[in-house]
Backbone as a printed PyTorch tensor [residue, N CA C, xyz], in Angstrom:
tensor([[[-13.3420,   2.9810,  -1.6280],
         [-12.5570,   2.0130,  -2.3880],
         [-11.0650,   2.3290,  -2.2930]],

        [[-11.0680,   3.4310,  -2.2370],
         [ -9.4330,   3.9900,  -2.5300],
         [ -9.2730,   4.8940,  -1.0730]],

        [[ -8.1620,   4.1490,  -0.5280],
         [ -7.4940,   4.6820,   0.5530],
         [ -7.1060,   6.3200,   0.8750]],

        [[ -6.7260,   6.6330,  -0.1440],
         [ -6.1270,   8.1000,  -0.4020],
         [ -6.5690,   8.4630,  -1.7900]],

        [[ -6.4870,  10.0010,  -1.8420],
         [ -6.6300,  10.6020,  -2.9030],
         [ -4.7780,  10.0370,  -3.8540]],

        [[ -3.8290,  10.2150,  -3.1240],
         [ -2.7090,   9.7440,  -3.5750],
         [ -2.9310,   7.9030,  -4.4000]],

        [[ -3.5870,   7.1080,  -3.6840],
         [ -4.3540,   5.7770,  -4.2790],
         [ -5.0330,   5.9120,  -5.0270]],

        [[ -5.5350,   6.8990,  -5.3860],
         [ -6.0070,   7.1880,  -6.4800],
         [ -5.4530,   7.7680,  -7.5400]],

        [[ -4.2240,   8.7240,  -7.5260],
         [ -3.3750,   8.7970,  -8.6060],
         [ -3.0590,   7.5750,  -9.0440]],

        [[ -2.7280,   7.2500,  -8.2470],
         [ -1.0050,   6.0560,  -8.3290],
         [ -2.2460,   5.0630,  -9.3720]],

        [[ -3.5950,   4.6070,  -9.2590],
         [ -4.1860,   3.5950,  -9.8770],
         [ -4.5400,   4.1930, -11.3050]],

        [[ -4.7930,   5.1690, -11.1650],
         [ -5.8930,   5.5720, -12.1190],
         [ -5.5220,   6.7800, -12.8660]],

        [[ -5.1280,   7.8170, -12.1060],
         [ -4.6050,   9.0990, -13.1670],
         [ -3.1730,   8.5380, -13.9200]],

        [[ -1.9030,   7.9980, -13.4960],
         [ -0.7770,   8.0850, -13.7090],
         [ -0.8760,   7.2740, -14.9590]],

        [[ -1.6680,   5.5330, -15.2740],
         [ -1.7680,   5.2650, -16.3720],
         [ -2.4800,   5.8660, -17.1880]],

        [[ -3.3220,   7.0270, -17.0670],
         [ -4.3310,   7.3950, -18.0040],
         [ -3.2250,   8.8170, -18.8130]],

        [[ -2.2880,   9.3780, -17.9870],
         [ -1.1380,   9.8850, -18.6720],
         [ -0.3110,   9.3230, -19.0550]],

        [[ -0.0940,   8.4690, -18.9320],
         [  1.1370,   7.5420, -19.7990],
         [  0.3990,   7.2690, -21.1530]],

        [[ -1.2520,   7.1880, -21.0040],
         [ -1.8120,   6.7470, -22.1750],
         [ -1.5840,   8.0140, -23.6100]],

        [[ -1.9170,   8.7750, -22.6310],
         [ -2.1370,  10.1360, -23.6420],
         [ -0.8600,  10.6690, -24.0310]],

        [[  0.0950,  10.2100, -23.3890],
         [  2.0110,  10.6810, -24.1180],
         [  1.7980,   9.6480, -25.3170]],

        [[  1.2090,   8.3290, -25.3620],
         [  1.4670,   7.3860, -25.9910],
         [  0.5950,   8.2420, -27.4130]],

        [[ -0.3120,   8.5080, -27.3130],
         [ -1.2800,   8.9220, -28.1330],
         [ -0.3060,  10.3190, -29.0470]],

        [[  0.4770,  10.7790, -27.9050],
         [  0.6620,  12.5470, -28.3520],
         [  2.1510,  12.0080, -29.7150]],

        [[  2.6300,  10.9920, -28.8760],
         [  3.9790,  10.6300, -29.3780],
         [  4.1470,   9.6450, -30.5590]],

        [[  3.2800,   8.8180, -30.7210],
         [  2.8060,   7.6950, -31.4830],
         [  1.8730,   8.4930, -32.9320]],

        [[  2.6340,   7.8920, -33.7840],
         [  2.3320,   8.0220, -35.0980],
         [  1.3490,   7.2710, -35.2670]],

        [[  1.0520,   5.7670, -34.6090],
         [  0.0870,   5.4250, -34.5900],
         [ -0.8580,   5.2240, -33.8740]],

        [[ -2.2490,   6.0500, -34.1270],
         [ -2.9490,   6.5530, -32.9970],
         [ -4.1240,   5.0940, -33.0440]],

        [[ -3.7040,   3.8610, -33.4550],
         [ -4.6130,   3.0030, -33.2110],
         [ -4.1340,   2.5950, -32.3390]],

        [[ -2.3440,   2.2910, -31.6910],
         [ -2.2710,   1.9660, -30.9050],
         [ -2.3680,   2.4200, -29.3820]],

        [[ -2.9080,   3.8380, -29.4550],
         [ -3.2780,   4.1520, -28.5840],
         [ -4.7290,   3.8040, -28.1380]],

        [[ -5.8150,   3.6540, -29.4020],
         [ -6.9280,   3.4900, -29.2160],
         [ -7.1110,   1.9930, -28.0550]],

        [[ -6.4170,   1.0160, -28.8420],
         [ -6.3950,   0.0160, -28.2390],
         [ -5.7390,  -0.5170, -26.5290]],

        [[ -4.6360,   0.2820, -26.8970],
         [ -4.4960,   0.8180, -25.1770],
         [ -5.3870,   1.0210, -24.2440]],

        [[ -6.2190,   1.9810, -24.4840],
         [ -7.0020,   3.0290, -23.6900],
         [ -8.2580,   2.0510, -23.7320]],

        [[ -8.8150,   1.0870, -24.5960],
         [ -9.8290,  -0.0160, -24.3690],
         [ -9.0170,  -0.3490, -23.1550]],

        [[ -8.2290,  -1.2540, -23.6660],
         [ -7.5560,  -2.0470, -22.0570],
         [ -7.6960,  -1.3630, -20.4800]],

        [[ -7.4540,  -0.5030, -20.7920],
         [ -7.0450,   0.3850, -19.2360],
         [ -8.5230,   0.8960, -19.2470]],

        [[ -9.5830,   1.1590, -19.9720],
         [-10.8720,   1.6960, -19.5120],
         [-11.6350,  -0.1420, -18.8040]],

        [[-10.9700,  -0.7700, -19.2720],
         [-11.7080,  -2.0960, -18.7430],
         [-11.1540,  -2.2970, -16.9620]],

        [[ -9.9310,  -2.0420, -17.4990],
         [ -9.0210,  -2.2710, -16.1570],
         [ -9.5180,  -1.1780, -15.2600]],

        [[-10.0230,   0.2170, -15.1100],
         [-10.4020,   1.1720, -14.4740],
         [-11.7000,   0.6630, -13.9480]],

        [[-12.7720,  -0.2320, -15.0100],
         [-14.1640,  -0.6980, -14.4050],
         [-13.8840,  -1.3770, -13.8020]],

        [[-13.2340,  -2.5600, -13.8350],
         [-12.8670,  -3.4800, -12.9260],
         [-11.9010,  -3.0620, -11.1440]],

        [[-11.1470,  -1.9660, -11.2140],
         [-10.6170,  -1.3420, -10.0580],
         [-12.0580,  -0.6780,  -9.0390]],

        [[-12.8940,   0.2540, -10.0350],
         [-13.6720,   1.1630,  -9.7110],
         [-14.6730,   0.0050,  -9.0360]],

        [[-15.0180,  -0.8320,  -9.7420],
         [-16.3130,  -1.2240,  -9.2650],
         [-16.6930,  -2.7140,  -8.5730]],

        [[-15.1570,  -3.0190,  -7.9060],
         [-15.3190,  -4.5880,  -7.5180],
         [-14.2690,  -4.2710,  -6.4340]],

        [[-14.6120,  -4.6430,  -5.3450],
         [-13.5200,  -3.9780,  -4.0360],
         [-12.6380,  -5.5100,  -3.9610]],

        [[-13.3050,  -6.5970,  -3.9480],
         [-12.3670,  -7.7270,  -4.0390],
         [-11.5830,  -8.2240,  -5.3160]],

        [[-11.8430,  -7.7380,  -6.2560],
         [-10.9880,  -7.4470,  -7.5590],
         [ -9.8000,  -6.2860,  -7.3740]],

        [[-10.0440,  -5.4390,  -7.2800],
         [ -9.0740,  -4.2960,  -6.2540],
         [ -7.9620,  -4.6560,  -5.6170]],

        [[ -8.3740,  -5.6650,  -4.7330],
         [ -7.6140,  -5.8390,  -4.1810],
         [ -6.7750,  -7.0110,  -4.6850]],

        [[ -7.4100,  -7.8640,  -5.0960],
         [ -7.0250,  -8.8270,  -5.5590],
         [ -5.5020,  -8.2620,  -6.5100]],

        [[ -6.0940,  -7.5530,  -7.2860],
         [ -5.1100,  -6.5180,  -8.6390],
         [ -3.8920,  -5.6780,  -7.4340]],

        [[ -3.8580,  -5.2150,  -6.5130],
         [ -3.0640,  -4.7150,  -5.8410],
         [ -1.9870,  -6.0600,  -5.2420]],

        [[ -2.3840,  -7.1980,  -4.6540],
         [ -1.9480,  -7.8320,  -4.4930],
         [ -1.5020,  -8.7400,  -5.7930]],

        [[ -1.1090,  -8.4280,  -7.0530],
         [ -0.6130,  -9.0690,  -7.8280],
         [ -0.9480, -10.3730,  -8.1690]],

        [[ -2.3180, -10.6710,  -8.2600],
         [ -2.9440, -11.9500,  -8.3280],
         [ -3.6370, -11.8800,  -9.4900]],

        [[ -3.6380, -13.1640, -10.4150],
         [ -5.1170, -12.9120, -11.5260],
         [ -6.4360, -13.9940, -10.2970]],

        [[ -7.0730, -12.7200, -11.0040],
         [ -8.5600, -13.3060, -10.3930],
         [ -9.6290, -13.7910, -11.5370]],

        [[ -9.6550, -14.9540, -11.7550],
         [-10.5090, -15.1800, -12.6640],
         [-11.9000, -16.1970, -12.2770]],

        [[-12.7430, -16.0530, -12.3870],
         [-13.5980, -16.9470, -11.9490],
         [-13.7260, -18.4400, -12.9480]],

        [[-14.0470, -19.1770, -12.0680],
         [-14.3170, -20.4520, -12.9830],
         [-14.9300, -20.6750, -14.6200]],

        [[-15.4110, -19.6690, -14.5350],
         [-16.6570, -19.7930, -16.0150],
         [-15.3640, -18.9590, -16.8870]],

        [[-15.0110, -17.5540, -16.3910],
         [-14.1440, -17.1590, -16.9690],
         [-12.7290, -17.7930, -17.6910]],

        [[-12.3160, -18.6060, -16.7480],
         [-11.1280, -19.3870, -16.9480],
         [-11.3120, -20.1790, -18.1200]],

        [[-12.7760, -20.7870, -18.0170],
         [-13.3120, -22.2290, -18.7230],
         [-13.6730, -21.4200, -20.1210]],

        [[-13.5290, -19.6310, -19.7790],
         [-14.1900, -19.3810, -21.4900],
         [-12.7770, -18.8130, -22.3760]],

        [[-11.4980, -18.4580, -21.4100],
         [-11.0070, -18.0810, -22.2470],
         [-10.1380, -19.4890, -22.8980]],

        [[ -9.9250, -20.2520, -21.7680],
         [ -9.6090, -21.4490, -22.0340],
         [ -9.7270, -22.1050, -23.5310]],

        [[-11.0110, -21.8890, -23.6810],
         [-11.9480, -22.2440, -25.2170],
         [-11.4910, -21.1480, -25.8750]],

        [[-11.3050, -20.0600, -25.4010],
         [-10.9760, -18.9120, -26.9990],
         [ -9.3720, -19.5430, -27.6150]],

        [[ -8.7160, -19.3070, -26.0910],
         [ -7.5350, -19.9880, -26.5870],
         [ -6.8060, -21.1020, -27.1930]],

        [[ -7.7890, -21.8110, -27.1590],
         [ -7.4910, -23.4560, -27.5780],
         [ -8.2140, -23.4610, -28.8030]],

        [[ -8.5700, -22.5840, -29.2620],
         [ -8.7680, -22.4850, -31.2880],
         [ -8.0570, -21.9380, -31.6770]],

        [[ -7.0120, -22.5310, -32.7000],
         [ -5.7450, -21.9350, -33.4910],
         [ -6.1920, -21.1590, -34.4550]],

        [[ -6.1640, -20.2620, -34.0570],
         [ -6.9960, -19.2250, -35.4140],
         [ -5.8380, -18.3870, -36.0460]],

        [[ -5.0720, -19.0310, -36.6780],
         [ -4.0120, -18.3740, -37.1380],
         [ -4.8900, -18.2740, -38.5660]],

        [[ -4.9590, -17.7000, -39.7370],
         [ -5.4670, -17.2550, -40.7620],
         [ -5.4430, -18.6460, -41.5720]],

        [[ -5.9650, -18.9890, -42.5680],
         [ -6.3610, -20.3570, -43.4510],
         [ -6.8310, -19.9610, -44.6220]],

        [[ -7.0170, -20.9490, -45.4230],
         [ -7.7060, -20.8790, -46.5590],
         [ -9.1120, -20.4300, -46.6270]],

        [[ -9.3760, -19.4410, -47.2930],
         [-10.7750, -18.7340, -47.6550],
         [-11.5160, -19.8410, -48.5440]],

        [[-12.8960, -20.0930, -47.6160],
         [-14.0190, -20.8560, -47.6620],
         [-15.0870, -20.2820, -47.4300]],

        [[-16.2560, -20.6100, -48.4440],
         [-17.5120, -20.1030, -48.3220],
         [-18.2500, -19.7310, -46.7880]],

        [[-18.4610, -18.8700, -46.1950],
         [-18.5320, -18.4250, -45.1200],
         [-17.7810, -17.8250, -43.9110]],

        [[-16.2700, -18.5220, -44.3540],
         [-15.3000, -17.7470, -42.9790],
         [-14.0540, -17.4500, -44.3210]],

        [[-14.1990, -16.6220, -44.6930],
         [-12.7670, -15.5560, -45.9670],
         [-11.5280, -15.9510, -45.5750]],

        [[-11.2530, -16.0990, -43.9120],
         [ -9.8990, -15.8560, -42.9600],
         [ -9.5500, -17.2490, -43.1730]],

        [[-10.6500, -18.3190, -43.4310],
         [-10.4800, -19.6010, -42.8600],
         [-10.9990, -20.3060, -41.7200]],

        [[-11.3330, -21.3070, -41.6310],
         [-11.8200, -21.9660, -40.5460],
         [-11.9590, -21.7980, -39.1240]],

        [[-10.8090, -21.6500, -38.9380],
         [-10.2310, -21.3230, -37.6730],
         [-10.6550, -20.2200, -37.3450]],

        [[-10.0660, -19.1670, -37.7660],
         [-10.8520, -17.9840, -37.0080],
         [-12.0280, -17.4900, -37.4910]],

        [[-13.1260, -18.5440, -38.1740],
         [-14.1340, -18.3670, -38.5420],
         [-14.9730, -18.8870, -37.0680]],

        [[-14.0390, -20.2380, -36.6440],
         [-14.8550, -21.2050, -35.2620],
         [-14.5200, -20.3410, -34.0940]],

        [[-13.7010, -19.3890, -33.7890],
         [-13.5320, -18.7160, -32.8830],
         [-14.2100, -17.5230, -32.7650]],

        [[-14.4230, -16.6430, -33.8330],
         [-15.8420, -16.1320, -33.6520],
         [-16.8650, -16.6110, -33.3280]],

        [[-17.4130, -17.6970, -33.8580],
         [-18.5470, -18.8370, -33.8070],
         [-18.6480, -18.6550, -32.1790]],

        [[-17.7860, -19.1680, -31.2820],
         [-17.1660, -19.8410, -30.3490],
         [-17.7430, -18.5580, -29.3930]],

        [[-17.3170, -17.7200, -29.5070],
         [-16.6940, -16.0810, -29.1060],
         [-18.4520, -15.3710, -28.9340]],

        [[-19.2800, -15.5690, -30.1830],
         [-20.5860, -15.0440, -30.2650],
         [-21.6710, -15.8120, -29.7710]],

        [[-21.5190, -17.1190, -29.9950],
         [-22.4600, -17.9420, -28.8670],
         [-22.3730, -18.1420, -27.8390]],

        [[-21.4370, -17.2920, -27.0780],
         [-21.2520, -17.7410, -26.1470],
         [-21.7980, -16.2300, -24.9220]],

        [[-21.6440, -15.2340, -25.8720],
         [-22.1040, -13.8490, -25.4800],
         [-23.9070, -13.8880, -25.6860]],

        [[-24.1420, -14.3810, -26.8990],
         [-25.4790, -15.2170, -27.4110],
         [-26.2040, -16.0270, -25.7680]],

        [[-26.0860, -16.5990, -25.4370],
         [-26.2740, -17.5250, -24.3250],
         [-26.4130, -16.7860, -23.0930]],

        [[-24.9850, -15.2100, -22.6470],
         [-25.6510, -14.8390, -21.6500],
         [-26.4670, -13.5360, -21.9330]],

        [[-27.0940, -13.4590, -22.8750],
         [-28.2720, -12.4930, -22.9110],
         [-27.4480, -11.4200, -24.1770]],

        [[-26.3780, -11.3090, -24.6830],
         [-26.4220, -10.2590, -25.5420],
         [-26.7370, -10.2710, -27.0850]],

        [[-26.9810,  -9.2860, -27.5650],
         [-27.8630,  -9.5780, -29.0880],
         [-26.2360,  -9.8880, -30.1710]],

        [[-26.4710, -10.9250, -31.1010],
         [-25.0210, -10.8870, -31.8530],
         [-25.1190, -10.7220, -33.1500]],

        [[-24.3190, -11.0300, -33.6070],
         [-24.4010, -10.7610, -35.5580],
         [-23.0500, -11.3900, -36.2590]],

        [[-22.9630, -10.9970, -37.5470],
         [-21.9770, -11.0180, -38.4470],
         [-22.1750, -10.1280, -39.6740]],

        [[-20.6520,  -9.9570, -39.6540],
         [-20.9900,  -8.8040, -41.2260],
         [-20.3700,  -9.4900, -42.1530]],

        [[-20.4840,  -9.9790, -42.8950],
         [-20.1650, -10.2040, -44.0560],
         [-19.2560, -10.9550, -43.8440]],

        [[-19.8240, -12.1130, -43.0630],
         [-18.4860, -13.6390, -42.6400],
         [-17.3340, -12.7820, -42.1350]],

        [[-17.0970, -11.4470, -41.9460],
         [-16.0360, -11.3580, -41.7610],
         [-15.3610, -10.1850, -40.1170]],

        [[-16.8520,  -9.9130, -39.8080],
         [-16.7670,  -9.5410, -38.5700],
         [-18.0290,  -9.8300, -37.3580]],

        [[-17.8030,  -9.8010, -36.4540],
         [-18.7430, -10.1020, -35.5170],
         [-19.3570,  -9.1800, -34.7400]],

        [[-20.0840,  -8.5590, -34.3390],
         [-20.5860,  -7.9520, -32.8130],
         [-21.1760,  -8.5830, -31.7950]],

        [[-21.0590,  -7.8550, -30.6320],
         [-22.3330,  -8.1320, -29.5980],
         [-22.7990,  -7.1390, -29.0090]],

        [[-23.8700,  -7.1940, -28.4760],
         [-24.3890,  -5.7390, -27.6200],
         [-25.2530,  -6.5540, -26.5050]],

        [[-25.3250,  -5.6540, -25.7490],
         [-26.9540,  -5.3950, -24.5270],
         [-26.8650,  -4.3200, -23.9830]],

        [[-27.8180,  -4.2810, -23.3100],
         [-28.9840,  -2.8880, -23.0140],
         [-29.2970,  -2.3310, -24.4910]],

        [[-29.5430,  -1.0460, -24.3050],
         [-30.1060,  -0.7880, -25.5990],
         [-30.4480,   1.0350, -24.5880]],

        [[-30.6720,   2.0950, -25.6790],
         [-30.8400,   3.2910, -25.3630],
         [-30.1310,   4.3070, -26.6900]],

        [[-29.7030,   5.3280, -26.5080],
         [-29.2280,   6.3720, -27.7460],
         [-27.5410,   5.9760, -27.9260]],

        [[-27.1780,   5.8570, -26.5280],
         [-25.3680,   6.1320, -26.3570],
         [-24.9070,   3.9990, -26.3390]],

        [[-24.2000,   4.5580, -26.9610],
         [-23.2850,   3.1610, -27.6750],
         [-21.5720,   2.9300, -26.9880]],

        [[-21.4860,   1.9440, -26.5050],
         [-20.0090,   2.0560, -26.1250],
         [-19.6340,   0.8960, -27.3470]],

        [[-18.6360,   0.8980, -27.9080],
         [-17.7380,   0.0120, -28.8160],
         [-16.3950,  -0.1210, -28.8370]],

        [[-16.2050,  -1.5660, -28.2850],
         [-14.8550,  -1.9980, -28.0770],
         [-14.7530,  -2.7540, -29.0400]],

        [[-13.5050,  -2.4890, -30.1660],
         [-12.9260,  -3.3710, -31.4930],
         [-11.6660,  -3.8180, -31.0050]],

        [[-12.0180,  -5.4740, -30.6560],
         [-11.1400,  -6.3750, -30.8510],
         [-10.8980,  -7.4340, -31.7680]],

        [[-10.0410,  -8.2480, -31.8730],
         [ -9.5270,  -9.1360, -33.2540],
         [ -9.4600, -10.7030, -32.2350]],

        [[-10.2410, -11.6730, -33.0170],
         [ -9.6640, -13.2970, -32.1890],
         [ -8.4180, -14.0140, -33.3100]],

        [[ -8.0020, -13.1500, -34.0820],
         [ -6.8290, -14.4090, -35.0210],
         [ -5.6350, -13.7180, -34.1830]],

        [[ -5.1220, -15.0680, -34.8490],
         [ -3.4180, -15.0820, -34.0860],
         [ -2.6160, -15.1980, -35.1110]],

        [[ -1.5570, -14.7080, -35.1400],
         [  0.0490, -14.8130, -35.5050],
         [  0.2310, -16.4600, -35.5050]],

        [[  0.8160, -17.0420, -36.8080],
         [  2.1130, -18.1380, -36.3510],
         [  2.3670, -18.4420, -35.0100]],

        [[  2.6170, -19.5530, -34.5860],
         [  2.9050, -19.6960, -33.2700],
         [  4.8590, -19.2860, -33.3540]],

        [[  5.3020, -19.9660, -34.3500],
         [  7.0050, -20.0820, -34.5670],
         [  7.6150, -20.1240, -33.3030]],

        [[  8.6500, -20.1230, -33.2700],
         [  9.6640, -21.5450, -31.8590],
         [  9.7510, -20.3490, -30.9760]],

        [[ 10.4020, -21.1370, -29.9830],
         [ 10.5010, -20.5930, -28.3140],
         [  9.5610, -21.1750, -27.6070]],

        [[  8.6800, -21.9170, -27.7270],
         [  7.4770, -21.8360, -26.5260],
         [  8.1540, -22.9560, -25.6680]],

        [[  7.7850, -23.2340, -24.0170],
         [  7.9510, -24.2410, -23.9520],
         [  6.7380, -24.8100, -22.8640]],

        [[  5.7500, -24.2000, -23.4430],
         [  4.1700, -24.8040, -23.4490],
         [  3.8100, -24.7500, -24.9670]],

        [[  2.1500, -25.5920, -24.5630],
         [  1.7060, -25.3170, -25.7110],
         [  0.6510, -24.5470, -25.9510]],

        [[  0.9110, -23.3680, -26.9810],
         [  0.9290, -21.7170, -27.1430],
         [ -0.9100, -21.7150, -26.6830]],

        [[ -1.3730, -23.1580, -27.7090],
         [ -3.0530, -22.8740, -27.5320],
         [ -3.5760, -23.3640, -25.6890]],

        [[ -2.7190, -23.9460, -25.0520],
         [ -3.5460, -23.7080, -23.9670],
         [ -2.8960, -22.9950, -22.6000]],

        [[ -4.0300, -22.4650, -21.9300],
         [ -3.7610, -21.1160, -21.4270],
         [ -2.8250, -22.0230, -19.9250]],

        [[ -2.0470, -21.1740, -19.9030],
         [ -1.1010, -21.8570, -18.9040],
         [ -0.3930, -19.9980, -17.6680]],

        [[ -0.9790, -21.0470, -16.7460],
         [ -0.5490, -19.8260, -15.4150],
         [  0.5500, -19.9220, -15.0570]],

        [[  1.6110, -19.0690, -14.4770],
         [  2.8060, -19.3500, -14.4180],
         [  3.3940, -18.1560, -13.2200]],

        [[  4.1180, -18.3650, -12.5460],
         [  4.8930, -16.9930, -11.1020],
         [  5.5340, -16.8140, -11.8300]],

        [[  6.1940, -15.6060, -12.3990],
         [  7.2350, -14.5420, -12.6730],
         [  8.3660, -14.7260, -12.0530]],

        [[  9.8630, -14.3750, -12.6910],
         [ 10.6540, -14.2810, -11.9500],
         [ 10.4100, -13.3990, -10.6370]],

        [[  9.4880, -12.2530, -10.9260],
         [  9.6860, -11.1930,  -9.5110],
         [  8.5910, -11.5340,  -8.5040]],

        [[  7.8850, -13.0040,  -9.1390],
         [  6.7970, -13.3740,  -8.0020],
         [  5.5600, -12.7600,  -8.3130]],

        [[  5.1270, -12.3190,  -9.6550],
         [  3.9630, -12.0450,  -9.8100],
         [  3.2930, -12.3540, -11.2660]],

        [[  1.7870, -13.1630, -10.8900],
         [  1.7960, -14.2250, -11.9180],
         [  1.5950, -13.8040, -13.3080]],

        [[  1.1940, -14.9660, -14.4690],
         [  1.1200, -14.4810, -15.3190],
         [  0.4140, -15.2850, -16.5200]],

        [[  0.0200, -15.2410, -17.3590],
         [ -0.5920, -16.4300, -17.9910],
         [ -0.0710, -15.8200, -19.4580]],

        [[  0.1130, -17.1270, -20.0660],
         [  0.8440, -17.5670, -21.2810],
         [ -0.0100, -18.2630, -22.4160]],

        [[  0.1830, -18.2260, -23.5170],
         [ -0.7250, -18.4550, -24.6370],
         [ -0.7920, -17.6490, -25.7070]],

        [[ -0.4270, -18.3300, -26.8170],
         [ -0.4710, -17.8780, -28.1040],
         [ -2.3290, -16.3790, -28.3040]],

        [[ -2.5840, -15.4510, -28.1350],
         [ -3.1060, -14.2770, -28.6050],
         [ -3.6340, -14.0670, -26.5410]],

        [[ -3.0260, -14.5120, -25.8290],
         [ -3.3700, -13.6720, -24.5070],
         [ -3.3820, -12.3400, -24.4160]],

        [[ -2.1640, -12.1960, -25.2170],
         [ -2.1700, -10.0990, -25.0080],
         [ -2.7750,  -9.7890, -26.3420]],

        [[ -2.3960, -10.1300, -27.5460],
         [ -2.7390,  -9.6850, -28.2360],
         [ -3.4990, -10.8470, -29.4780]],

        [[ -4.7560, -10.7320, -29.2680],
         [ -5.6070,  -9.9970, -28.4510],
         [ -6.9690, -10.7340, -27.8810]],

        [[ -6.6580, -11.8690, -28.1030],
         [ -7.8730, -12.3830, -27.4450],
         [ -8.3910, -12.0760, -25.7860]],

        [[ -6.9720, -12.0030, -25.1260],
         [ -7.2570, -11.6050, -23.6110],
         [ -7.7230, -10.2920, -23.5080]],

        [[ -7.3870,  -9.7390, -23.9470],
         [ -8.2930,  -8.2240, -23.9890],
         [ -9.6340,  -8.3010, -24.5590]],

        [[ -9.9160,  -9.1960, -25.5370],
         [-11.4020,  -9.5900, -26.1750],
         [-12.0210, -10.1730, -24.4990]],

        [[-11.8580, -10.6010, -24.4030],
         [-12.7290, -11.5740, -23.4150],
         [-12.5470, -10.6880, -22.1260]],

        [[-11.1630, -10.2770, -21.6580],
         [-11.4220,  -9.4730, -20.1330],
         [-12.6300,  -8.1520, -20.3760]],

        [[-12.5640,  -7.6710, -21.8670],
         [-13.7840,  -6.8010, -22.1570],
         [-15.3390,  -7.2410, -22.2450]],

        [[-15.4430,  -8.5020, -22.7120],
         [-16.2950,  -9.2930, -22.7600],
         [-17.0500,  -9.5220, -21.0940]],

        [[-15.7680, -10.1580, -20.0200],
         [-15.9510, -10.1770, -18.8990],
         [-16.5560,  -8.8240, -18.0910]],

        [[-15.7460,  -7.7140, -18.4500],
         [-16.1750,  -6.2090, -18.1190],
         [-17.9230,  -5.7410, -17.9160]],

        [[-18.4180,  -5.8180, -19.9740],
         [-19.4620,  -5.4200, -19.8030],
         [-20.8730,  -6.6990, -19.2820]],

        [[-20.3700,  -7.6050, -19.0790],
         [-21.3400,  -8.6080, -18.6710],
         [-21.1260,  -8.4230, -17.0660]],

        [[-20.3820,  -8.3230, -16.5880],
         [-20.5450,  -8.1050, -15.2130],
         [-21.4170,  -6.7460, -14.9000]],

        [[-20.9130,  -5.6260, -15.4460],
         [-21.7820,  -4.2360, -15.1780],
         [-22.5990,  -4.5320, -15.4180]],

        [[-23.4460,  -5.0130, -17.0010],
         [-24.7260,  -5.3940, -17.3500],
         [-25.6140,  -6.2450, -16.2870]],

        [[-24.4450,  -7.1220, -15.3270],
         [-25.2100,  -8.0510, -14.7560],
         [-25.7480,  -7.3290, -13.4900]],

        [[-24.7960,  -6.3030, -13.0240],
         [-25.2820,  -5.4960, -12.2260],
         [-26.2120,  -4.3000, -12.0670]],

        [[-26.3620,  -3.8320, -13.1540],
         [-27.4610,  -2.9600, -13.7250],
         [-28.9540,  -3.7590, -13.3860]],

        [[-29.2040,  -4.9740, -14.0470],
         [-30.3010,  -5.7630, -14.1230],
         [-30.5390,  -5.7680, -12.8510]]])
């Protein structure tokens, strides 16, 4: 997969130390936690897909159709926080984006839940050892500057020529919900 042992720093060791200064230096060690989700997704995806690899070296998003079409849907529910109603506390909105988020993991084979209207899981396989990635689907206020609109996911070239996609909780954090989402359903799919 990797050209050189040096291709292999440069991908894989050099962010995994930047992670751990972040951790050593940072008062807050959640934001390291959440980091280190990201980049362990981004490492499965380098490690274990040679046309993803490359794809990621060449500065491209690679998303497949279903993918596109699901974050598409995460993103296009304004789940900014609402009035607390019998069943979703947060409000509607990011009550339907869980909804949205768990049937849809529901559908390709993983087991789901809710805790107490107010959080969600999913799993598959099953055995002693547990991996758990905690992500959040509400969003922030949209408030001014945009000049799209924040809920739908919009691709865009960079000034330096390398692309990028735009949307009210892409980074934080629905795109990390779902590229993790994307992660363990692909391994899972490959395991089977």
């Amino acid at each position: 997969l990797f050209r050189s042992s040096r291709e292999l720093h440069f991908y894989l060791i050099i962010p995994y130390s930047i992670l751990l200064l972040i951790c050593v230096f940072s008062t807050n060690t959640g934001i390291f936690w959440r980091f280190m989700v990201r980049y362990l997704c981004y490492v499965y995806l380098v490690c274990c897909d040679q046309e993803e690899c490359y794809l990621m070296k060449k500065n491209r998003i690679s998303l497949s159709e279903y993918q596109r079409a699901f974050l598409s849907r995460i993103i296009a529910i304004p789940s900014v926080g609402g009035t607390s109603e019998e069943g979703a506390p947060y409000g509607r909105e990011p009550r339907l984006v869980l909804q949205t988020f768990l049937e849809e993991a529901k559908a390709k084979g993983f087991r789901t839940g809710v805790v107490g209207d107010r959080a969600g899981w999913a799993e598959i396989g099953q055995g002693d050892k547990l991996l758990g990635i905690i992500c959040h689907l509400d969003v922030v206020p949209v408030g001014d500057g945009w000049d799209s609109d924040p809920f739908s996911l919009c691709f865009r070239e960079e000034e330096r020529g390398k692309p990028s996609m735009y949307a009210r909780g892409i980074v934080d954090d629905k795109g990390p919900a779902c590229a993790a989402y994307f992660a363990i359903d692909r391994k899972s799919t490959r395991l089977n």
